[in-house]
Structure formats: structure tokens, C-alpha cells
N, C-alpha and C positions, 0 to 999 in steps of 0.2 A: 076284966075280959078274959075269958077260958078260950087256949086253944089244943086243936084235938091235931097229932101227933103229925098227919096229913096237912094241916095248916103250916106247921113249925116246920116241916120239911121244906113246903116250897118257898114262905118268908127265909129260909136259911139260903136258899138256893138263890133267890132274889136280892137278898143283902150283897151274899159273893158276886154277884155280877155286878151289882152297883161298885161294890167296891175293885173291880178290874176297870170297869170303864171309867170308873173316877180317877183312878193312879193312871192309866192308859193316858187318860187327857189333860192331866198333870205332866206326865212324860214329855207329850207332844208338844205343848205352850211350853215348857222349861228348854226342850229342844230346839224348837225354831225361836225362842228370845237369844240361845249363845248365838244360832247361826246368824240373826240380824243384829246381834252387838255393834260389830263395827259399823255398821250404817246408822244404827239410833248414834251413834258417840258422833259421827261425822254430822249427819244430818238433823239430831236435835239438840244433844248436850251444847254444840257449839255456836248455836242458834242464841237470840236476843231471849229475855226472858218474857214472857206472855203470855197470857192466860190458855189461850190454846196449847201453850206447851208445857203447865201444868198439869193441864186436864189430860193430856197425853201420859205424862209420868207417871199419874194417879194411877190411869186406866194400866198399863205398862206394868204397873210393879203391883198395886191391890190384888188384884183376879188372882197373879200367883201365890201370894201371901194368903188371901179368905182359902186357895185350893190345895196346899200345904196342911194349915189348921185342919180344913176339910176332911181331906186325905186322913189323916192320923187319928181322928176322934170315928172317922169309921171303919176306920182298919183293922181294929181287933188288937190290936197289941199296946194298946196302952192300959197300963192300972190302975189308973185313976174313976173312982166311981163317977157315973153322969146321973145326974139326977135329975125330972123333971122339970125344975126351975133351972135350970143350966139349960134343958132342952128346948124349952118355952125362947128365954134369952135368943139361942143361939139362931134359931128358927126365927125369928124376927130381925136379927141384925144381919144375916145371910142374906135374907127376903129385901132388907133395904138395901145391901150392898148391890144386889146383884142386879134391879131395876137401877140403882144408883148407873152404874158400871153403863147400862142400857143407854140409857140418857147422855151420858159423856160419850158415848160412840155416836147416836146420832146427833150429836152437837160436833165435834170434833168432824165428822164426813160435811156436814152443812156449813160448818166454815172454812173448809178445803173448796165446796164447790162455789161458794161465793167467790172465794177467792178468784179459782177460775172460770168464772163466769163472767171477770169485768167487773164485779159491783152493781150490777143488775137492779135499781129498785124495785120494780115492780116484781124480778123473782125472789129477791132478798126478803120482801115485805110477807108474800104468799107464802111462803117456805115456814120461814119464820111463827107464822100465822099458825099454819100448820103445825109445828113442832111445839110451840104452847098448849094446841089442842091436844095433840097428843099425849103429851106428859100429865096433864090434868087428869084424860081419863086413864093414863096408866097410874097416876098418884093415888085415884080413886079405887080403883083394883085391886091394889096393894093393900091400901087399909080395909078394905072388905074381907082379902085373902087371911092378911094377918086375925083380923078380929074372927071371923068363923071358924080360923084353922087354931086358934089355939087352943080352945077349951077340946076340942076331939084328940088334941094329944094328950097320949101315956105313957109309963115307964113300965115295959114288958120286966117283967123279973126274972122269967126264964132263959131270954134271950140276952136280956141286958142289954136292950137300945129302946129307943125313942120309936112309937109307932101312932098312926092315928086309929082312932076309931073306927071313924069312915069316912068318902072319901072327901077329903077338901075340892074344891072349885079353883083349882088356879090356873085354869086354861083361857080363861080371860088376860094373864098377861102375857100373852103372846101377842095377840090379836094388836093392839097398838101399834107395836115395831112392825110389822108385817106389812101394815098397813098406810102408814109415816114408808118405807121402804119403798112401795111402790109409787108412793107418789112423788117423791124426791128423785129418782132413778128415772124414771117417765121424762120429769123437766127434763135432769141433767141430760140425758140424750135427744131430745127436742132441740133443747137450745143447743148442743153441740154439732146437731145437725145445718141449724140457722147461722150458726157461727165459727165457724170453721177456722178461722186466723184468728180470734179473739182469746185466745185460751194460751195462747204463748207456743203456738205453731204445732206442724202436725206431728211430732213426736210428744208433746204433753196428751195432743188430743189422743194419740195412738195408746198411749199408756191409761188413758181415762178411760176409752172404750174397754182395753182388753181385760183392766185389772178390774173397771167398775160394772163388766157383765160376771168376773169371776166372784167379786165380792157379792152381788147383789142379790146373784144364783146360791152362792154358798149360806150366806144369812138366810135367805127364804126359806132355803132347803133345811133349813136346823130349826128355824122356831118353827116349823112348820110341822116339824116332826116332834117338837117337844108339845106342840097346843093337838096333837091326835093321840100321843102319849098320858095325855093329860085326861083327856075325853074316853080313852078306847081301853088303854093300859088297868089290869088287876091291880088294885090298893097297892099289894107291897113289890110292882116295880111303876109304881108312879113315877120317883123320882130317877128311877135307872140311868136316863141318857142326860138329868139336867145338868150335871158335873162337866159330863163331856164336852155337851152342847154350849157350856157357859164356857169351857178353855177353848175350844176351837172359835167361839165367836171374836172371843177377845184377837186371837191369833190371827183372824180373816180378818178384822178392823186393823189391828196396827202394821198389817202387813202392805194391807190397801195406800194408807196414809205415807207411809216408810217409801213406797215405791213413786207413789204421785211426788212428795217431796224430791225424791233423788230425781226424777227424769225433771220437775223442774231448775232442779240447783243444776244439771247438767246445759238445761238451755238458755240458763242466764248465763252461763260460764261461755257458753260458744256468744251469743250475742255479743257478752263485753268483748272476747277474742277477736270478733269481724268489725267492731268499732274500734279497737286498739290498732286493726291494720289499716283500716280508713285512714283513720289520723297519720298515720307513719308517712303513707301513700302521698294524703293532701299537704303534709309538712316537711320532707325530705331531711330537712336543717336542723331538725330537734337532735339536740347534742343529747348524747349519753346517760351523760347526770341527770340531764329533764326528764328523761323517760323511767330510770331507775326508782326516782322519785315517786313517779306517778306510780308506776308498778307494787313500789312498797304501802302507797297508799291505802290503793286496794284492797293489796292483802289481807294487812289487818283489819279490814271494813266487815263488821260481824253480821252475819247471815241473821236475814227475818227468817220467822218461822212460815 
């Protein structure tokens, strides 16, 4: 494929800007992970170990590791030649990771709101329902995406990157999450309208509202803009904002989770507190040693996730 000097101009122009906003969003997600350190050490590492708090670490530490890799093989400052089958490769384990990454956030938000929802069957069952629909037809996307998009990749020689032909189709993986989103978010505030004390009082429900209109508004607003990106966007800034858009989503999910966690560890901590002074109240007599006891109990009693 021949390009005429006006093509290489603006592909050159459109690389540099991918690669700003991809270090940009690298920055950001590496930034707000020191500021939420101490709270993931407080509120996950010290947590029971569980599948949910795998999936969490996974999500936590991958997105920055694939946007690091990322980061550097389009930067321009590495020596090392890339070669179409490295390209091919790298373009399909990216592709899986990053639906992969998709999937463990809306699993990880669905079993937060199970949680506070009571254990709900009949929302546990539909949710659920849901989210296997989902992933199917996002599973299905994926492989369509991969299988059409690899044979249109080439190794520009003048440029020396990875470009396609023309354009691939992967504005269909948006559509899934977008749509899984709304309808989960819908319930969740439904039912948290119908149940109002069931959630572990109004400061959970307070922190559910405010974080899960900010989360929900924020995810919308990003794959929303990456599936018109997809659709509207010149060939060579196809990918421009998907770097970004993948650190900030990661950033808005474990921020969401981080916070709902702490305001609940905060209100089991008051609960036991107001049941600790009951007791005191209805027992006067409890000698010292008995209560120190019980105290030390507790303490070491290790946090669910």
C-alpha cells in the first residue's frame, strides 16, 4: 500500500496524538492507583480471600501492566524491530484482554450490587441472566472483530508501525457494555428506591446513589464515545481515545467498588459500636477482662470482601 506524502503527514499527526492520550491515561490510572493505595491495602488486601477479590486484583494491576507494554511499543523510542506477526499477536491478546478487563468490571459491579441488594432472587436471577447474554454476544464480536481485522493488517515500512488497510468494524464492542449498563443501573436504583433500609442504611444507600450515578454517567460517556469514534473517526485516529478510554474506565470501576466497600466497612464498624454499648448498658457487671476479651475478638475477625 502506497502513501502520498499528505496521507503520512496526517497518519504521523494522528499516531502523536494517540500516543499523548495513551501516556495521558497511563498517567492518570498510575496516578489515582498511589492515591487509592491505602484504601485498596485497608479495604481489599486485608479482606478473606475470594473470588471477587481476585477479580478485583486482576482488574487493579492487568489494565496497568497491558498500558505500560502499550505505552512503550508506541512511543517511538524503542529499538526493537516489530514485525507483522508480533503485530497480528499483539492485536489479538490486547483485543482479548481488554473485553476480558470489560467482563470482570461488570461482574465485579453485579456482585457489589447483589450484595446490596439483600440477595434478591428474582434480581440475582434476571441480572445474571443478563450478563451471560451479554458476554455471549460481546464473545461473539470479539471473534468477528479479531477474524476480519487481521488479515487488513500491515507493516508500513516508511512509518514503521502496524496500520490497517481499511477500516475494521469494532464498534460493535461497545454496544454490549452500554447496554448490560443500562439495564443494571435502572434495577439498581429501582430497587433502591423500594428499599430504602435494606442496603445497610442511608449512608450506603447515599454513597450508592452518588458514586453509582457518577460511575454510570462516566462509563456511558466513554464507551459512547469510543463506539462514534469507531463509526465516525478517519482510519488512522480509529484507535486515538481507546487507550484513554480503557485507563479511565478501569479507574471509574475500581474507584466505584473502593468507595462502596469503605462506606460499607464504615457502617458495620458503627453498627458493632451501637451493639457494643447496648451490651455495656443491659450488663453493667461485665468485668474488664470479659470485655477486653471480647474486644480482642473482633479485632482480629477478618473482613469479607
Amino acid at each position: 500500500m502506497v502513501l502520498v506524502s499528505g496521507e503520512v503527514i496526517f497518519i504521523l499527526r494522528s499516531l502523536r496524538l494517540t500516543r499523548y492520550l495513551s501516556a495521558a491515561g497511563l498517567m492518570l490510572l498510575l496516578y489515582d492507583h498511589f492515591l487509592t493505595l491505602d484504601q485498596e491495602v485497608e479495604e481489599i488486601w486485608k479482606a478473606k480471600w475470594t473470588l471477587p477479590k481476585i477479580f478485583f486484583l486482576i482488574l487493579r494491576y492487568t489494565v496497568p501492566a497491558m498500558m505500560i507494554i502499550e505505552t512503550y511499543q508506541i512511543s517511538g523510542i524503542s529499538n526493537h524491530e516489530i514485525t507483522i506477526d508480533f503485530c497480528r499477536g499483539w492485536f489479538c491478546f490486547s483485543m482479548i484482554i481488554a473485553v476480558g478487563s470489560i467482563t470482570v468490571s461488570n461482574l465485579l459491579i453485579l456482585l457489589r450490587l447483589w450484595a446490596l441488594w439483600g440477595r434478591d432472587r428474582k434480581l440475582i436471577l434476571w441480572t445474571f441472566f443478563g450478563f451471560v447474554v451479554v458476554q455471549m454476544a460481546a464473545l461473539a464480536v470479539l471473534v468477528h472483530v479479531i477474524v476480519k481485522g487481521l488479515p487488513m493488517l500491515y507493516w508500513e515500512e516508511k512509518l514503521q508501525l502496524c496500520a490497517f488497510k481499511e477500516r475494521p468494524h469494532i464498534e460493535g464492542l461497545w454496544i454490549p457494555g452500554i447496554a448490560f449498563e443500562c439495564v443494571v443501573f435502572t434495577a439498581a436504583f429501582v430497587n433502591g428506591f423500594h428499599r430504602p433500609r435494606s442496603v445497610g442504611g442511608q449512608s450506603l444507600l447515599a454513597a450508592l446513589f452518588r458514586d453509582g450515578i457518577h460511575y454510570f454517567m462516566a462509563l456511558f460517556l466513554l464507551r459512547v464515545n469510543n463506539f462514534f469514534f469507531a463509526v465516525l473517526a478517519p482510519l488512522p485516529l480509529l484507535v486515538c481515545t481507546i487507550y484513554l478510554v480503557w485507563c479511565c474506565t478501569t479507574l471509574t470501576v475500581t474507584r466505584f467498588l473502593l468507595n462502596i466497600r469503605r462506606v460499607a466497612s464504615e457502617q458495620r464498624n458503627e453498627g458493632e459500636g451501637d451493639e457494643h454499648e447496648e451490651q455495656d448498658s443491659q450488663f453493667p457487671m461485665v468485668t474488664r477482662e470479659t470485655t477486653c476479651h471480647s474486644d480482642s475478638a473482633d479485632s482480629v475477625k477478618p473482613t469479607r470482601w
